[in-house]
C-alpha positions in Angstrom: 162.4 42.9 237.9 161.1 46.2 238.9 163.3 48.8 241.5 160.8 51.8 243.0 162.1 54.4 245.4 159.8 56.6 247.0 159.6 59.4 249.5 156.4 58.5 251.4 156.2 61.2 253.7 155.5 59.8 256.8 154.8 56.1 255.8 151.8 55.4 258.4 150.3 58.4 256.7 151.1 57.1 253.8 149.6 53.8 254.7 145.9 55.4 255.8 145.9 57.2 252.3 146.2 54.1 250.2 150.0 53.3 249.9 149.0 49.6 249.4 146.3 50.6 246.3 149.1 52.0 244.6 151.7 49.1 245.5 149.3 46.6 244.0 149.1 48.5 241.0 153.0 49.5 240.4 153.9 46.2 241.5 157.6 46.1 242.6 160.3 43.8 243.2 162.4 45.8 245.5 160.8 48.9 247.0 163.4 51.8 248.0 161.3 53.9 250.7 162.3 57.2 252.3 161.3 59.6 254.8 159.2 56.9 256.5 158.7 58.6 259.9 158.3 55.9 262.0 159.4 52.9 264.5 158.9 49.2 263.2 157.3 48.8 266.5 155.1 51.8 265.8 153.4 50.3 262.7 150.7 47.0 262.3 152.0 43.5 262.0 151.6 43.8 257.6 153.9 46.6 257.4 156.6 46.1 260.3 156.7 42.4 259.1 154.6 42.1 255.8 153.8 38.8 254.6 156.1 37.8 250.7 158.5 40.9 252.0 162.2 40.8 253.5 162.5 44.4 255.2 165.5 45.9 256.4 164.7 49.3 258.4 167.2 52.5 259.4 164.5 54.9 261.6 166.1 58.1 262.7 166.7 58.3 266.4 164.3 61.2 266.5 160.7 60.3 266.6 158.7 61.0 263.6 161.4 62.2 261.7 163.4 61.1 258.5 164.5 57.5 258.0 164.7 55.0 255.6 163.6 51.1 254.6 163.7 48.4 252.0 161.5 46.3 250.8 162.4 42.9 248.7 160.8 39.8 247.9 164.3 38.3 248.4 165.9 38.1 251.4 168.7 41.0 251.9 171.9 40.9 252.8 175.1 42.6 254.3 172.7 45.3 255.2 174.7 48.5 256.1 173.1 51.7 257.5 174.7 54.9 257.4 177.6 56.9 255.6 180.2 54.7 257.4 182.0 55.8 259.4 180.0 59.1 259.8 177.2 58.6 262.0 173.4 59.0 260.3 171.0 59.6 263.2 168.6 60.5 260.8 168.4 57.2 259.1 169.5 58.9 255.8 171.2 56.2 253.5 170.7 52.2 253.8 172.2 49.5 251.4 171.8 46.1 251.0 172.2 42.8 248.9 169.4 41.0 247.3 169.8 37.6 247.6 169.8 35.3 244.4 170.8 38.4 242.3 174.2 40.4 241.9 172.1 43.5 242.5 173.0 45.9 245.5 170.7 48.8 246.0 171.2 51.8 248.3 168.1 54.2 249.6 169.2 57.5 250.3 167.3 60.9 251.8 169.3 63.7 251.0 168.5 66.4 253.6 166.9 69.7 252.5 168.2 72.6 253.3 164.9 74.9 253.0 163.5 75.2 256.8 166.5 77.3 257.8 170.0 79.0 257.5 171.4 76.0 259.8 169.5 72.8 257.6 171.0 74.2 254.8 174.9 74.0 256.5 174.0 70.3 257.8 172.6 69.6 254.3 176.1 71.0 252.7 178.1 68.9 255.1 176.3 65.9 254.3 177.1 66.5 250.9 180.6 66.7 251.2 180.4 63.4 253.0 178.3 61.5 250.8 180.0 62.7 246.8 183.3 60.8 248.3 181.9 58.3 249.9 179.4 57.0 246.7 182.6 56.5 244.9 182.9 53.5 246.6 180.1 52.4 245.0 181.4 53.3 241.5 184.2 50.6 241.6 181.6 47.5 242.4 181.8 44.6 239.6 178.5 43.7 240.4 175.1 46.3 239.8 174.4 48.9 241.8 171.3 51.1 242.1 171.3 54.3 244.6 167.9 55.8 244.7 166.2 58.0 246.4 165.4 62.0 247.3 168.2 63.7 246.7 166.5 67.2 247.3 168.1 68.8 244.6 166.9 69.5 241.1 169.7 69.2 238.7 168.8 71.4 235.6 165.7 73.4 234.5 164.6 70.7 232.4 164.2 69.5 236.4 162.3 72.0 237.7 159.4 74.2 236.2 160.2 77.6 238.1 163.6 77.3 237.0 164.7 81.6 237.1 162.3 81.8 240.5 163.6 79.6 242.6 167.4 79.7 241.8 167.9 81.4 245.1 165.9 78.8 246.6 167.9 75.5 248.5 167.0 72.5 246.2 168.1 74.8 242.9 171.3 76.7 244.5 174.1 76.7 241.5 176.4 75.0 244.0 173.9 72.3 244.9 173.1 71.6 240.8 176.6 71.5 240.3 177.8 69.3 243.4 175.0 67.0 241.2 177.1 67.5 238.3 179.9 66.6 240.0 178.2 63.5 241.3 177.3 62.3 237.6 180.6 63.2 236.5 182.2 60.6 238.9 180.6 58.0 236.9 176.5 57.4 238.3 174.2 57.2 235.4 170.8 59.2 235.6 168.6 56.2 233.7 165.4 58.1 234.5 166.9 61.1 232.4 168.4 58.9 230.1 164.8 56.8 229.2 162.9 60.1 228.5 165.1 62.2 226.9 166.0 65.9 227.2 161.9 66.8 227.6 160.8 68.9 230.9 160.7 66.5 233.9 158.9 64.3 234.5 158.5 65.6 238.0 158.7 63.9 241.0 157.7 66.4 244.0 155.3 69.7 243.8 154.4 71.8 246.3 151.1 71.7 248.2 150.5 75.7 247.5 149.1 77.3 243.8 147.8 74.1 242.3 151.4 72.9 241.6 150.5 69.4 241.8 146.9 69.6 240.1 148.9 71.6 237.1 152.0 69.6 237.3 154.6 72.3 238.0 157.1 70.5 240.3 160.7 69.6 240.7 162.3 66.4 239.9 164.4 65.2 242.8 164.0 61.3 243.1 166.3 59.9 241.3 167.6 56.5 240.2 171.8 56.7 239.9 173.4 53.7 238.4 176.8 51.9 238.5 177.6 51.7 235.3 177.1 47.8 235.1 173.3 48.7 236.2 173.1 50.8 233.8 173.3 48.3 231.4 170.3 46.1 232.8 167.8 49.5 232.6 164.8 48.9 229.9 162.1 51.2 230.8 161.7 53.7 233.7 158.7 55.5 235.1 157.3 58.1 236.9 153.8 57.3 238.5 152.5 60.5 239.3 149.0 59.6 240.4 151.0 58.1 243.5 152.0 61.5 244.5 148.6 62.8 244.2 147.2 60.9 246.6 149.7 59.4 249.3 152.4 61.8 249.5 154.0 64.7 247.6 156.4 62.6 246.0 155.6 60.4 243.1 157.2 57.1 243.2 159.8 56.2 240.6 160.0 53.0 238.9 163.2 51.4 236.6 162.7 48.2 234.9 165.4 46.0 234.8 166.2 42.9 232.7 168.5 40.3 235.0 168.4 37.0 232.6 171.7 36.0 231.8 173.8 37.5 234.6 
């Protein structure tokens, strides 16, 4: 079974620059989707209510703004939106249950904090909601993937202009080690884990100084594992040709073996 999360920055634009193409080719089971910026009622027939898909949506409030969705050729269950009992108007964190499977998957959209002063207090707040609230997670029986952009590269083997932008909200010291934190609580960084200490593979790069064409991003997509998960990874990817051409991101693919649960 294959898990991909991806930040598709505005999924209708997503959609008019080839998002299905690159679905077709990737293939996955389960598909993890943030910052889709859109209403199920603003979107065609095959994507509000795609033939062979189960979706469960969490739009922001605002219009054109944020929000998350999941996609799974199962049916999903005990669908919960938000960091209950904080509210999530911006359609920031959705979990569900895939049906047949003891798999629980959770698509999360970290705020940045890099358009202003007060985004970056609303992004800190939201942290110190969400590191409690994941641990929740952590004492499941059962497999549990939370993926998504977290908006925060974690060490300089995560980011290419590591000195430059450590000043910089995605790279803060408290940020990287509020991500520390989070791993030390007990989620497993499989992406890290499958390719080693190497530099990246990145996951986001800027639109400005041919960062994407040279490859000089930031890796902020993640896939965090209960440990139980953790044990079902085999392979993980990073498919950067997706991020070329539909959105900034690159969409980020875990293999998982499920026989004999």
């Amino acid at each position: 079974m294959r898990i991909t999360t991806w930040n598709v920055n505005g999924l209708r634009a997503a959609i008019r620059k080839g998002l299905q193409r690159h679905l077709d080719a990737i293939r996955p089971d389960v598909l993890l989707l943030q910052e889709i910026r859109a209403q199920p009622d603003q979107l065609a027939p095959e994507w509000s209510q795609p033939a062979g898909w189960f979706v469960a949506w969490h739009p922001a409030e605002r219009k054109g703004y944020a929000g998350t969705a999941i996609f799974a050729r199962r049916p999903l269950r005990r669908v919960r939106r938000g960091l209950h009992p904080a509210p999530d108007p911006e359609g920031r964190v959705l979990a569900a249950r895939i049906a047949g499977t003891p798999l629980e998957v959770l698509s999360v959209y970290l705020p940045s904090g890099s358009a202003s002063p007060q985004r970056q207090a609303a992004k800190e707040a939201w942290m110190d909601v969400f590191l409690p609230w994941s641990r929740q997670f952590l004492k499941r029986r059962h497999p549990v993937f939370l993926c998504g952009d977290l908006n925060i590269a974690h060490t300089e083997r995560d980011i290419f202009y590591a000195k430059s932008n450590e000043k910089n909200s995605g790279f803060l010291p408290h940020e990287r080690e509020w991500f520390g934190r989070l791993l030390d609580l007990g989620w497993v960084d499989v992406v890290r884990r499958h390719f080693g200490p190497i530099q990246g593979p990145y996951s986001w790069w800027s639109n400005r100084g041919r960062a994407r064409e040279l490859d000089r991003g930031w890796r902020i997509d993640y896939v965090l594992c209960n440990r139980p998960a953790a044990k079902l990874v085999r392979s993980a990817a990073v498919h950067r040709e997706g991020g070329l051409e539909v959105s900034d991101h690159a969409p980020v693919s875990v293999d998982i073996e499920l026989e004999g649960l």
